[in-house]
C-alpha positions in Angstrom: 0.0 0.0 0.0 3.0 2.6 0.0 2.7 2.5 -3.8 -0.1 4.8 -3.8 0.3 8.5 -4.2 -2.4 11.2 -4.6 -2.8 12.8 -8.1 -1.2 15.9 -6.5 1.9 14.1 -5.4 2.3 12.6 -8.8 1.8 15.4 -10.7 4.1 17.6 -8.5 6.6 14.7 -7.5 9.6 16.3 -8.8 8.9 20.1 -8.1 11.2 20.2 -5.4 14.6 19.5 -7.0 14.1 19.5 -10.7 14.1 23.5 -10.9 16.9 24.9 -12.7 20.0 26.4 -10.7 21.5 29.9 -11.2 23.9 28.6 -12.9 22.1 27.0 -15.5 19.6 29.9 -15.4 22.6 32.3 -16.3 23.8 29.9 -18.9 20.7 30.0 -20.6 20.4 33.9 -20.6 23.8 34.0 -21.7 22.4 32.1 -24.9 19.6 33.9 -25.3 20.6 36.0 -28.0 21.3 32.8 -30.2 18.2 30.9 -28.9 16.0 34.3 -30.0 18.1 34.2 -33.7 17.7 30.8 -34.5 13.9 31.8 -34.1 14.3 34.2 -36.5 15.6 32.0 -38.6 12.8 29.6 -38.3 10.2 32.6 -39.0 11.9 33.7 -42.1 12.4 29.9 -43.4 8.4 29.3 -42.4 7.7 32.5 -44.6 9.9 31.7 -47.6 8.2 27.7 -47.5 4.8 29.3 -47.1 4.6 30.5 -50.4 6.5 30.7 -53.9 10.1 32.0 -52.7 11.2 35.3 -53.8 13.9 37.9 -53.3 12.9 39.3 -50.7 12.5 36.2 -48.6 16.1 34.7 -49.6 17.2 37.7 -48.3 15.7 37.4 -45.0 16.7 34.0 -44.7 20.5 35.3 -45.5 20.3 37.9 -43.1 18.7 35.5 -40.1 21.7 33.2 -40.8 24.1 35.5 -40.2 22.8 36.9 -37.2 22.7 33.3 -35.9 26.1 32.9 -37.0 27.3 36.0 -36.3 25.7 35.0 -32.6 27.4 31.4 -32.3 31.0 33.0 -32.7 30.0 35.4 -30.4 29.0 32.8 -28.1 32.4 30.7 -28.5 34.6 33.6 -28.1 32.6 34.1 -24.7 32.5 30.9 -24.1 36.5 30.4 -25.1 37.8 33.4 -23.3 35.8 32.2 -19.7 38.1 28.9 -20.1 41.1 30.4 -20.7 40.3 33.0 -17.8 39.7 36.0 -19.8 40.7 38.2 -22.9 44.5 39.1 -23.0 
């Protein structure tokens, strides 16, 4: 009989520990600016698939690619310079 839990305890079983630490809540603001690009990406893609591509949406699928790339080396420089304890 210990097997049985409310629906309360089930649903909520893990609320206790499975919230994200600072750390990894920093981390994931610190990637915000790719996460939000690569939506941007996705929009523009969605837009140009939507209908017959033209001009105007290659180019906004160019430009959303280079913002996310333009964000990932961003990123690793960050993310390169915190391991090797910090710009010269």
């Amino acid at each position: 009989m210990n097997d049985i839990v409310t629906v309360q305890e089930a649903v909520t079983a893990f609320a206790d520990w499975n919230e994200p630490t600072d750390a990894e809540l920093a981390a994931i603001e610190s990637e915000m600016p790719l996460i939000l690009a690569d939506v941007d990406l996705i929009d523009a893609q969605i837009i140009a698939m939507d209908h017959t591509p033209n001009e105007v949406d290659a180019r906004r699928v160019r430009r959303a690619l280079a913002r996310v790339l333009t964000e990932w080396r961003i990123l690793a420089n960050r993310t390169a310079d915190e391991a090797t304890g910090g710009a010269a």
